[in-house]
N, C-alpha and C positions, 0 to 999 in steps of 0.2 A: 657782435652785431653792430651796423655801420648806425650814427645817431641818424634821425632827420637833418641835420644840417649836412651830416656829411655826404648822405645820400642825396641831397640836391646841389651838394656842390659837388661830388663825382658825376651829376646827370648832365649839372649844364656845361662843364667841363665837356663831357661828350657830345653835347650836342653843338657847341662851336666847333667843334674839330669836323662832325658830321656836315654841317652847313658851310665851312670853308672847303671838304674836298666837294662839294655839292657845286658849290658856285664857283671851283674852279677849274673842274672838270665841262661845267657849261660854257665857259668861256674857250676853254681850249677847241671844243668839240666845233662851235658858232663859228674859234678862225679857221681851224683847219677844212671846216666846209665853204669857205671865203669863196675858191676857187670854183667850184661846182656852182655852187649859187651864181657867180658871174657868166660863168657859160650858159646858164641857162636864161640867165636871164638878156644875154646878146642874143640866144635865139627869140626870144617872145618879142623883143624890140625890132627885129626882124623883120617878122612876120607884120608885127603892126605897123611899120615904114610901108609894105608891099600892102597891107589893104587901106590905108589912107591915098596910096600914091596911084592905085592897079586898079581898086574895087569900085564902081559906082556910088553905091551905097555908103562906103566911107569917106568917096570924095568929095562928096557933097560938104564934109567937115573943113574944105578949103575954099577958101574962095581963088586961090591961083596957083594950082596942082605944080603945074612945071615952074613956077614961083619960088614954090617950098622946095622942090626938086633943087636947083639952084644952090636957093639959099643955104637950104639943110641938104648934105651930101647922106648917103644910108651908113655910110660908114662913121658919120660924125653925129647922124642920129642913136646907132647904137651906142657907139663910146661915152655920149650922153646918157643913158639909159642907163649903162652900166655903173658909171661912174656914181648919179644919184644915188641907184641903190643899194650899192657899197658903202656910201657913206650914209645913209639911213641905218642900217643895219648894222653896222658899227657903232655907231650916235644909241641907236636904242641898246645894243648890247652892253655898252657902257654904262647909260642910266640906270640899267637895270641890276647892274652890279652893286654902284653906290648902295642902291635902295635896299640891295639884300645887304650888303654889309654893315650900314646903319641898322639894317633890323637885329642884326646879330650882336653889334654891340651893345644897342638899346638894352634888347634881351638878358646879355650875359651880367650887365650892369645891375638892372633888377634882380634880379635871382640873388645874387651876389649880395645883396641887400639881403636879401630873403635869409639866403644863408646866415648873415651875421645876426640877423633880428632871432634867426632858431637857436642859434647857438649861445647867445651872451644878449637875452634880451633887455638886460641892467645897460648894456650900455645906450640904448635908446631911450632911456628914460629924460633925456634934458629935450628931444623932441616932445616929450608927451607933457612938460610940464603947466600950459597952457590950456592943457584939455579937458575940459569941463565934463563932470560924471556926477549923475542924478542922485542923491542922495538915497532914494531906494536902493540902488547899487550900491554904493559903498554899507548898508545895513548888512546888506545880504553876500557882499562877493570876499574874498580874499583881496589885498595885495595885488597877487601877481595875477588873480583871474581880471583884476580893472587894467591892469599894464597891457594882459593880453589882450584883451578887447580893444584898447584902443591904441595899440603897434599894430593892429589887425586894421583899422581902419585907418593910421596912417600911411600903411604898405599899399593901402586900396588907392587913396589919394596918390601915390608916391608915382602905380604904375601909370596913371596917367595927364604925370609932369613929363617937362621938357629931359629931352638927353644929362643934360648938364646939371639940372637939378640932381639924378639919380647919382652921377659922377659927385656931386658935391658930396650927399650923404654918404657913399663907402667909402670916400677920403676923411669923412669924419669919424667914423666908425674905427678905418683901418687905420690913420695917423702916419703915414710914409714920410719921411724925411725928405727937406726937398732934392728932389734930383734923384729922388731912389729908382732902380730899376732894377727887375729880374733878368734881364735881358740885355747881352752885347749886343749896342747898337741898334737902344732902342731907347726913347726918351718919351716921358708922355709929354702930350702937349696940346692941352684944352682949347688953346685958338684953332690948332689944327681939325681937333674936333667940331669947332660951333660952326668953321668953315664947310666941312663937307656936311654937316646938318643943315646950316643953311640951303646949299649946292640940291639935297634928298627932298628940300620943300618947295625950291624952285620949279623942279622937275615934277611936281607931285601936284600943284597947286599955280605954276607960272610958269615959262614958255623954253626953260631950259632942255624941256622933252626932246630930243631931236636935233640938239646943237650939240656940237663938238663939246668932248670934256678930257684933258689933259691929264695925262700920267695914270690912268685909271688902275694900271696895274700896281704901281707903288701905293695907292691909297687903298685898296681893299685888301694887298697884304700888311698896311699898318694897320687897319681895322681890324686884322684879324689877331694882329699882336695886341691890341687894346685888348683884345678880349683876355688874353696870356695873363695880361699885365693887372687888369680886373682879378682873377685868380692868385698868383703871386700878394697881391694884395691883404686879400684874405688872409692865406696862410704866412703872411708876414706875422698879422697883427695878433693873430690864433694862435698861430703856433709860438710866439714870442711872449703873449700873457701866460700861456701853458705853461714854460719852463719857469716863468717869476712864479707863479703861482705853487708851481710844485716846490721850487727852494725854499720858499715861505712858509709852505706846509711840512718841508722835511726838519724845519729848526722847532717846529711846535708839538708833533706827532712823530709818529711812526709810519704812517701810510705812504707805502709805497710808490715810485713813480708811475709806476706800470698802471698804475690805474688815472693818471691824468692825460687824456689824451687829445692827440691833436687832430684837426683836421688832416686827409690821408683823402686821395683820390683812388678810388674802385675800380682797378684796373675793367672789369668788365662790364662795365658800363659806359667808357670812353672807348673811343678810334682809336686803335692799333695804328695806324700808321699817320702818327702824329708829325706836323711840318716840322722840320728842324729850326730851331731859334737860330738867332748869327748874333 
């Protein structure tokens, strides 16, 4: 039977895979209707050239009908029209990417927290060493029921820091050597992070709503490797005390390896058709 830690590191495991084909399949679906969408929207621009220019009632909205006429040709009112709205609609398709792929690695960051705090909650202990407990409590609790309670309220605090904050704790947690990666041709890289955190707050909170944003497609499949690479993490650091732990234990005892075990992802609780790493 899978522990809780492994059980939520197999869920959230799945659940990036489920929200990367999610947002990639939206993306795909938004260009490949590109087309349609401009047709239709050179008809509606159309139509409203001919009742500003035709109708009474709309041309009252000019002050010099055959003016505008001139100026603005219908054929260059439309291509205007269409033009805007292909680029609104790409500008919002894009923001909206960012925003889902910061959420997902926000997400897989915490959990991944979670995960190590279920699984080795000793190692959390130089967070906790600052944390004041009521003397009632310490009469009445165990050890590890005061650790837990307050790993419990530092997780609560943790979900609602910054990105970078939660990145700092699983790298404390998990210990990667610099420059480590699970991944050909993929490096993490924390400026590239706070960058497009920044980029998710602008859009969220300031005016980058609606304005062009560059390379969108390379930056939501690194996002989505962040997430990979959050995981790898983990079972770097898990699976690496496991086997010291069992060599240690095999020169003192008898207890077998089979009973030390490591984090292992539940195939049925993750997406089958996982992106292939490069």
């Amino acid at each position: 039977m899978a522990t809780p830690a492994e059980t939520l590191f197999s869920e959230t495991h799945g659940r990036n895979l489920r929200a990367w084909s999610t947002v990639a399949t939206f993306r795909q679906t938004v260009q490949a209707g590109l087309a349609a969408a401009a047709a239709a929207k050179a008809e509606v621009s159309a139509r409203l050239y001919d009742l500003l220019t035709s109708t009474p009632e709309y041309g009252r909205l000019l002050l010099d009908v055959e003016g505008f006429r001139k100026a603005v040709p219908k054929e260059k009112f439309v291509e205007l029209g269409v033009k805007q709205s292909l680029k609104t609609s790409i500008n919002s398709l894009n923001a909206a990417t960012i925003l889902f792929a910061h959420s997902m690695v926000d997400g897989a960051a915490f959990d991944y927290c979670r995960v190590t705090a279920l699984h080795a909650p000793q190692d959390w202990e130089p967070d906790l060493l600052n944390k004041q407990v009521q003397l009632s409590v310490v009469r009445d609790a165990s050890f590890e029921d005061i650790r837990q309670m307050k790993l419990e309220a530092v997780l609560e605090d943790l979900e609602m820091e910054s990105l970078s904050d939660k990145i700092d704790r699983l790298h404390a947690r998990c210990r990667p050597e610099r420059g480590w990666s699970p991944m050909v041709g993929y490096a993490f890289d924390l400026e590239r992070i706070k960058r497009l955190d920044r980029l998710r707050q602008n859009i969220v909170h300031g005016d980058a709503l609606g304005q062009p944003i560059e390379n969108v497609d390379d930056e939501f499949e690194y996002m989505n490797r962040t997430c990979m690479y959050f995981m790898g993490l983990v079972n770097l650091r898990y699976r690496r005390a496991r086997k010291t732990m069992v060599r240690n234990t095999e020169k003192k005892t008898t207890i077998p390896s089979k009973n030390h075990r490591k984090l292992t992802i539940d195939s049925s609780s993750s997406h089958r058709e996982a992106p292939a790493t490069r």
